[in-house]
C-alpha positions, 0 to 999 in steps of 0.5 A: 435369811436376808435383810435389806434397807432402805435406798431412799439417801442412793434414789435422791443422789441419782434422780438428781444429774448434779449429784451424778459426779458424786458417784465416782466417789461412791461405791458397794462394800462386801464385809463377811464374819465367820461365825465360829460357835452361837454369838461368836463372829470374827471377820474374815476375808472375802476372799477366804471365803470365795477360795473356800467355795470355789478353789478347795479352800479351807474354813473352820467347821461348826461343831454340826459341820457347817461353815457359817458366815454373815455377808454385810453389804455396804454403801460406800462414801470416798471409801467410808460405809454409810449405810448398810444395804443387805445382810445375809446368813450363809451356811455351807457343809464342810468336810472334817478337814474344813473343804466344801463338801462338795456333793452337799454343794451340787445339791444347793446348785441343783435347786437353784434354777428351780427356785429362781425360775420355775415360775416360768413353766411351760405346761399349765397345771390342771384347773384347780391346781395352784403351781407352787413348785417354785415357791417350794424350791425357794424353801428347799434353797433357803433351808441348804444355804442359809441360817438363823441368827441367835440374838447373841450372833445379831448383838455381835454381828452389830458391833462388829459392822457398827465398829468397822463403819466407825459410826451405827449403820446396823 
Protein backbone atom coordinates (compact mmCIF):
# COMPACT_ATOMS: atom_id res chain seq x y z
CA UNK A 1 0.00 0.00 0.00
CA UNK A 2 1.50 3.24 -1.02
CA UNK A 3 0.44 6.68 -0.52
CA UNK A 4 1.36 9.56 -2.45
CA UNK A 5 0.63 13.65 -2.36
CA UNK A 6 0.42 16.23 -4.11
CA UNK A 7 3.47 18.17 -6.15
CA UNK A 8 1.79 21.43 -6.67
CA UNK A 9 4.45 23.63 -4.04
CA UNK A 10 7.59 21.22 -6.28
CA UNK A 11 5.59 22.04 -9.86
CA UNK A 12 5.33 26.08 -9.23
CA UNK A 13 9.40 26.10 -7.89
CA UNK A 14 10.50 24.52 -11.35
CA UNK A 15 7.87 25.99 -13.85
CA UNK A 16 9.61 29.37 -12.72
CA UNK A 17 13.60 29.82 -13.81
CA UNK A 18 14.27 32.45 -10.80
CA UNK A 19 13.35 29.53 -8.10
CA UNK A 20 15.70 27.40 -9.88
CA UNK A 21 18.63 28.46 -7.64
CA UNK A 22 16.33 27.23 -4.68
CA UNK A 23 17.04 23.89 -5.84
CA UNK A 24 20.14 23.26 -4.47
CA UNK A 25 18.84 23.76 -1.15
CA UNK A 26 16.24 21.29 -2.01
CA UNK A 27 16.54 17.93 -1.72
CA UNK A 28 14.42 14.08 -0.98
CA UNK A 29 14.61 12.31 2.34
CA UNK A 30 13.96 8.64 3.01
CA UNK A 31 12.52 8.19 6.78
CA UNK A 32 12.02 4.37 7.52
CA UNK A 33 10.10 2.49 11.00
CA UNK A 34 10.21 -0.69 12.05
CA UNK A 35 7.29 -2.01 13.00
CA UNK A 36 7.58 -4.45 15.74
CA UNK A 37 3.87 -5.68 16.70
CA UNK A 38 0.40 -3.73 15.41
CA UNK A 39 0.70 0.15 16.65
CA UNK A 40 4.04 -0.11 17.39
CA UNK A 41 6.81 1.63 15.23
CA UNK A 42 10.29 2.92 15.93
CA UNK A 43 12.77 4.44 13.38
CA UNK A 44 15.49 2.53 12.17
CA UNK A 45 17.99 3.39 9.52
CA UNK A 46 17.83 2.90 6.13
CA UNK A 47 20.72 1.57 6.08
CA UNK A 48 19.72 -1.23 8.54
CA UNK A 49 17.57 -1.74 6.38
CA UNK A 50 19.36 -2.06 2.93
CA UNK A 51 21.92 -4.49 4.80
CA UNK A 52 18.86 -6.60 5.98
CA UNK A 53 17.93 -6.76 1.95
CA UNK A 54 20.94 -7.11 0.65
CA UNK A 55 23.95 -7.97 2.69
CA UNK A 56 22.61 -10.78 5.25
CA UNK A 57 21.52 -8.28 7.69
CA UNK A 58 19.45 -8.79 10.59
CA UNK A 59 16.10 -7.10 11.64
CA UNK A 60 13.47 -8.04 14.23
CA UNK A 61 10.78 -10.55 13.00
CA UNK A 62 6.82 -10.43 13.74
CA UNK A 63 5.50 -12.95 15.71
CA UNK A 64 4.26 -14.25 11.66
CA UNK A 65 7.62 -13.95 10.48
CA UNK A 66 7.92 -10.91 8.64
CA UNK A 67 9.89 -7.85 8.85
CA UNK A 68 7.69 -4.88 8.40
CA UNK A 69 8.54 -1.29 7.80
CA UNK A 70 7.06 1.93 6.79
CA UNK A 71 9.12 3.93 4.12
CA UNK A 72 8.37 7.86 4.47
CA UNK A 73 9.77 9.92 1.63
CA UNK A 74 10.03 13.71 2.21
CA UNK A 75 10.73 16.88 0.45
CA UNK A 76 13.54 18.48 2.01
CA UNK A 77 13.93 22.43 2.30
CA UNK A 78 17.86 23.51 3.55
CA UNK A 79 17.58 20.00 5.08
CA UNK A 80 14.30 20.55 6.95
CA UNK A 81 11.14 18.21 5.52
CA UNK A 82 8.45 20.02 4.22
CA UNK A 83 6.14 17.89 2.64
CA UNK A 84 5.57 14.39 2.74
CA UNK A 85 5.86 12.82 -0.82
CA UNK A 86 5.07 9.06 -0.51
CA UNK A 87 4.51 6.34 2.09
CA UNK A 88 4.65 2.78 1.69
CA UNK A 89 4.37 -0.52 3.79
CA UNK A 90 6.88 -3.02 3.10
CA UNK A 91 6.86 -6.51 4.55
CA UNK A 92 9.66 -9.12 3.71
CA UNK A 93 9.90 -12.88 5.47
CA UNK A 94 12.32 -13.29 7.76
CA UNK A 95 14.17 -16.56 8.95
CA UNK A 96 14.18 -17.21 12.93
CA UNK A 97 17.40 -15.49 13.42
CA UNK A 98 16.08 -12.17 11.57
CA UNK A 99 17.76 -12.90 7.74
CA UNK A 100 15.78 -12.47 4.60
CA UNK A 101 14.47 -15.62 3.89
CA UNK A 102 15.83 -15.66 0.68
CA UNK A 103 14.01 -18.11 -1.14
CA UNK A 104 10.90 -15.86 -0.20
CA UNK A 105 12.87 -12.94 -1.78
CA UNK A 106 13.37 -14.92 -5.28
CA UNK A 107 9.79 -15.17 -5.20
CA UNK A 108 9.10 -11.31 -5.01
CA UNK A 109 11.92 -10.93 -7.66
CA UNK A 110 10.43 -13.19 -9.72
CA UNK A 111 7.15 -11.18 -10.02
CA UNK A 112 8.44 -8.14 -10.62
CA UNK A 113 9.27 -8.08 -14.61
CA UNK A 114 5.88 -9.27 -14.95
CA UNK A 115 3.76 -7.07 -12.95
CA UNK A 116 6.07 -3.96 -14.22
CA UNK A 117 6.11 -5.01 -17.96
CA UNK A 118 3.64 -7.49 -19.18
CA UNK A 119 1.56 -5.29 -20.49
CA UNK A 120 4.33 -5.28 -23.27
CA UNK A 121 3.17 -8.77 -24.72
CA UNK A 122 4.29 -9.99 -27.97
CA UNK A 123 1.56 -12.22 -28.71
CA UNK A 124 -2.30 -10.65 -29.14
CA UNK A 125 -4.41 -12.72 -27.00
CA UNK A 126 -7.53 -14.50 -28.85
CA UNK A 127 -10.55 -11.91 -29.71
CA UNK A 128 -12.72 -12.05 -26.76
CA UNK A 129 -9.93 -12.19 -24.49
CA UNK A 130 -8.75 -9.47 -22.25
CA UNK A 131 -5.02 -9.52 -21.43
CA UNK A 132 -5.03 -9.32 -17.87
CA UNK A 133 -1.83 -11.08 -16.65
CA UNK A 134 -0.18 -7.80 -15.54
CA UNK A 135 -2.59 -6.56 -13.79
CA UNK A 136 -2.78 -10.06 -11.91
CA UNK A 137 0.90 -9.96 -11.13
CA UNK A 138 0.79 -6.58 -9.84
CA UNK A 139 -1.73 -8.14 -7.24
CA UNK A 140 0.55 -11.07 -6.99
CA UNK A 141 3.41 -8.51 -6.05
CA UNK A 142 1.56 -6.46 -3.91
CA UNK A 143 0.32 -9.25 -1.89
CA UNK A 144 4.42 -10.56 -1.22
CA UNK A 145 5.80 -7.22 -0.24
CA UNK A 146 3.45 -4.95 0.90
CA UNK A 147 1.21 -4.72 4.11
CA UNK A 148 -1.89 -2.90 5.51
CA UNK A 149 -1.58 -0.66 8.16
CA UNK A 150 -4.02 -0.96 11.22
CA UNK A 151 -5.38 2.50 12.38
CA UNK A 152 -3.21 2.23 15.64
CA UNK A 153 0.24 1.87 13.07
CA UNK A 154 -1.24 5.25 10.99
CA UNK A 155 -1.84 7.08 14.31
CA UNK A 156 1.96 6.21 15.42
CA UNK A 157 3.51 6.37 11.93
CA UNK A 158 2.07 10.21 12.28
CA UNK A 159 3.41 11.26 15.14
CA UNK A 160 6.43 9.83 14.59
CA UNK A 161 6.92 11.78 10.93
CA UNK A 162 4.92 14.48 12.28
CA UNK A 163 7.32 14.87 15.37
CA UNK A 164 10.77 14.03 13.31
CA UNK A 165 9.77 17.10 10.49
CA UNK A 166 8.90 19.37 13.77
CA UNK A 167 5.90 20.48 12.35
CA UNK A 168 2.27 18.18 10.71
CA UNK A 169 3.60 17.29 7.04
CA UNK A 170 1.11 13.71 7.69
Amino acid sequence: MVFAAPQASLNKTMANPSNMRDLGRMGVGIWTFLRSQPGELRPVSQRAVDDFLSRAGRLPVEAEGFVRYAQVIVRLENRRAIEMLRVGFFQYRALKDGRLDRRYFRKIMEAIPEAAFGWLQLEKPPPGVVAAEHKFAKRRLEHLNTWKPTQDDLSKLRGLVNQKAGHEIM
